[in-house]
C-alpha positions in Angstrom: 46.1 10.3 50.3 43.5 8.5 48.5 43.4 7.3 45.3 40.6 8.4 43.1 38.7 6.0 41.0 38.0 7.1 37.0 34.9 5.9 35.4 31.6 4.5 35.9 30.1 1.9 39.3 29.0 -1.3 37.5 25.4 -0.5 39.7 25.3 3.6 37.9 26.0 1.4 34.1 22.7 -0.8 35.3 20.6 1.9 36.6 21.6 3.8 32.8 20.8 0.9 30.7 17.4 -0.2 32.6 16.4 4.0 31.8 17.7 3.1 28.2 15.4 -0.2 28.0 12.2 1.5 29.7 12.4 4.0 27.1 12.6 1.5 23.9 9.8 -0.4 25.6 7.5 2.9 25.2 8.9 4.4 22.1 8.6 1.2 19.9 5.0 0.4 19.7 4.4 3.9 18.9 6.9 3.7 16.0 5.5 0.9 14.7 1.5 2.0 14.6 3.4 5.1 13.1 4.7 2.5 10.1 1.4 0.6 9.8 -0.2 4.5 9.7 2.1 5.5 6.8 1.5 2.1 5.4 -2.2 2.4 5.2 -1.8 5.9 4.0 -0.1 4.5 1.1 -2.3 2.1 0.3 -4.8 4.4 0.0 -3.2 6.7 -2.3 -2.3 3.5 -4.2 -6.1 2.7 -4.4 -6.9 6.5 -5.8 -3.9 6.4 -8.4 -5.3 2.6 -9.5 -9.2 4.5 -9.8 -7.4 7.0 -11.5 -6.1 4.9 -13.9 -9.1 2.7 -14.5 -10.8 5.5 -15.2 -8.4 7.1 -17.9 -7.7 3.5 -19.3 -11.3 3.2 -20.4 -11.7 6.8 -21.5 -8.3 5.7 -24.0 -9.7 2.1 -24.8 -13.7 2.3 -25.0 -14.0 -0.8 -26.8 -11.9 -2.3 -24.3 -13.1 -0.5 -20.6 -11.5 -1.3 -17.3 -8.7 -3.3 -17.5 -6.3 -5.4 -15.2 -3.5 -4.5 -13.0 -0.7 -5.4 -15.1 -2.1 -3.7 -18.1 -2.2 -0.5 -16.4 1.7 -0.5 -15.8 4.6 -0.8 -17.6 8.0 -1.0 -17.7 10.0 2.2 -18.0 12.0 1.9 -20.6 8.5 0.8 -22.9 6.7 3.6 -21.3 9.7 6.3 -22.4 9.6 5.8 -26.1 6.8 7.5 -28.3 4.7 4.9 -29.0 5.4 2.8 -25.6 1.7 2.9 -24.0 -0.6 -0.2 -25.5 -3.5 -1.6 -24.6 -1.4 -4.2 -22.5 0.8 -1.7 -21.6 -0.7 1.6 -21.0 1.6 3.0 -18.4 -0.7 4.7 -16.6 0.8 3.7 -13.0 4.2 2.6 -11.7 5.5 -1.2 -13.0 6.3 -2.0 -9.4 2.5 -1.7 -8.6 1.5 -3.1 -11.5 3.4 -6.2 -12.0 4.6 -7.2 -8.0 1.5 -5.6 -6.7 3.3 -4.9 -3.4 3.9 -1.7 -2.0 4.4 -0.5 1.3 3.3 -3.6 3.1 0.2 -3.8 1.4 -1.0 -6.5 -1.8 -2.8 -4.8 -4.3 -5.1 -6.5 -7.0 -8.2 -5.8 -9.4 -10.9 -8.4 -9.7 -14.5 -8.2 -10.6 -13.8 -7.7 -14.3 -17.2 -8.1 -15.7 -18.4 -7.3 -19.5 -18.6 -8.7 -22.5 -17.1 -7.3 -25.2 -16.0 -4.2 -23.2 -15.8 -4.6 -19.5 -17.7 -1.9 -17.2 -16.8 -3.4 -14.2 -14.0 -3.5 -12.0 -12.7 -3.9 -8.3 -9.5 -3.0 -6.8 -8.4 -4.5 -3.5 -5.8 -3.6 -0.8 -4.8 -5.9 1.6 -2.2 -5.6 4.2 0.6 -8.3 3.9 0.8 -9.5 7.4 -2.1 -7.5 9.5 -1.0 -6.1 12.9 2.4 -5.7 11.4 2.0 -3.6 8.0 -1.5 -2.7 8.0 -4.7 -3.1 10.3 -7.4 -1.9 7.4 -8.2 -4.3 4.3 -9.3 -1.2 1.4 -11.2 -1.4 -1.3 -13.0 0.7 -4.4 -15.0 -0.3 -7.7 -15.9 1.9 -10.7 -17.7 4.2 -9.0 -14.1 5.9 -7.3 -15.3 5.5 -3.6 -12.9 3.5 -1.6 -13.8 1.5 1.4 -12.3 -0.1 4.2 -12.9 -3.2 6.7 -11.1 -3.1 10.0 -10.9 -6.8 9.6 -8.1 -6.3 7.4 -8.6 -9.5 5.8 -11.3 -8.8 3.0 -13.1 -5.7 2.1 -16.6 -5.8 -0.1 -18.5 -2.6 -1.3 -20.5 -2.9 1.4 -18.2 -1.7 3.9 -17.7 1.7 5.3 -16.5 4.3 3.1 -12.9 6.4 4.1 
């Protein structure tokens, strides 16, 4: 009588892990645009909760008006007492954003403060950290709430096309 042999040929392991491989090599891409999709989605909400912001900061602080990134945040434990929000510190968006200005693969930043005493102009940038990798899109929006993006991903100007 024969013997009969347990287990896998070292040729049916080979033919398993070249299915295995075949099927990383199509499934990755995809998960990565999927990443730099979410990633750009974030931005953008990023962009509308820094418009947001501008916009209540300089309802709060006429004689003030827009203001810059880090005095929109704060830190938690300032923002959680009663009289924690400032003019510095006016905890209107989250102290990560405000004060690392990087969130989800993307660097955020206001410029473009212009004024004299009170400033009535501002400009809020989003650019992706390393583009092809955590965002294709550069965004963009100014006082007037519209936010723009340039497919470049390496600047963005009012000029560009609006989301």
């Amino acid at each position: 009588m024969r013997k009969q042999q347990k287990g896998f040929s070292l040729i049916e392991l080979l033919i398993v892990v070249a299915i295995i491989l075949i099927i990383a090599a199509i499934a990755i891409p995809n998960l990565l645009r999927s990443r730099m999709a979410a990633n750009e989605a974030s931005a953008v909400g990023s962009l509308r909760t820094i418009d947001t912001a501008e916009m209540t900061y300089t309802t709060t602080y006429p004689s003030i008006g827009y203001a810059s990134l880090s005095a929109l945040g704060g830190a938690a434990a300032t923002c959680a007492t009663a009289t924690g929000a400032t003019s510095t510190t006016s905890c209107l968006i989250d102290d990560v954003l405000a004060n690392t200005a990087v969130k989800s693969g993307y660097q955020f930043s206001i410029g473009n403060l212009v004024g004299a005493p009170v400033i009535v102009q501002y400009s809020s940038l989003a650019l992706p950290s390393v583009v092809g990798q955590s965002g294709q899109r550069a965004f963009c929006s100014d006082q007037s709430g519209v936010i723009r993006y340039n497919a470049g991903g390496t600047a963005c100007a009012n000029t560009d096309n609006p989301l």
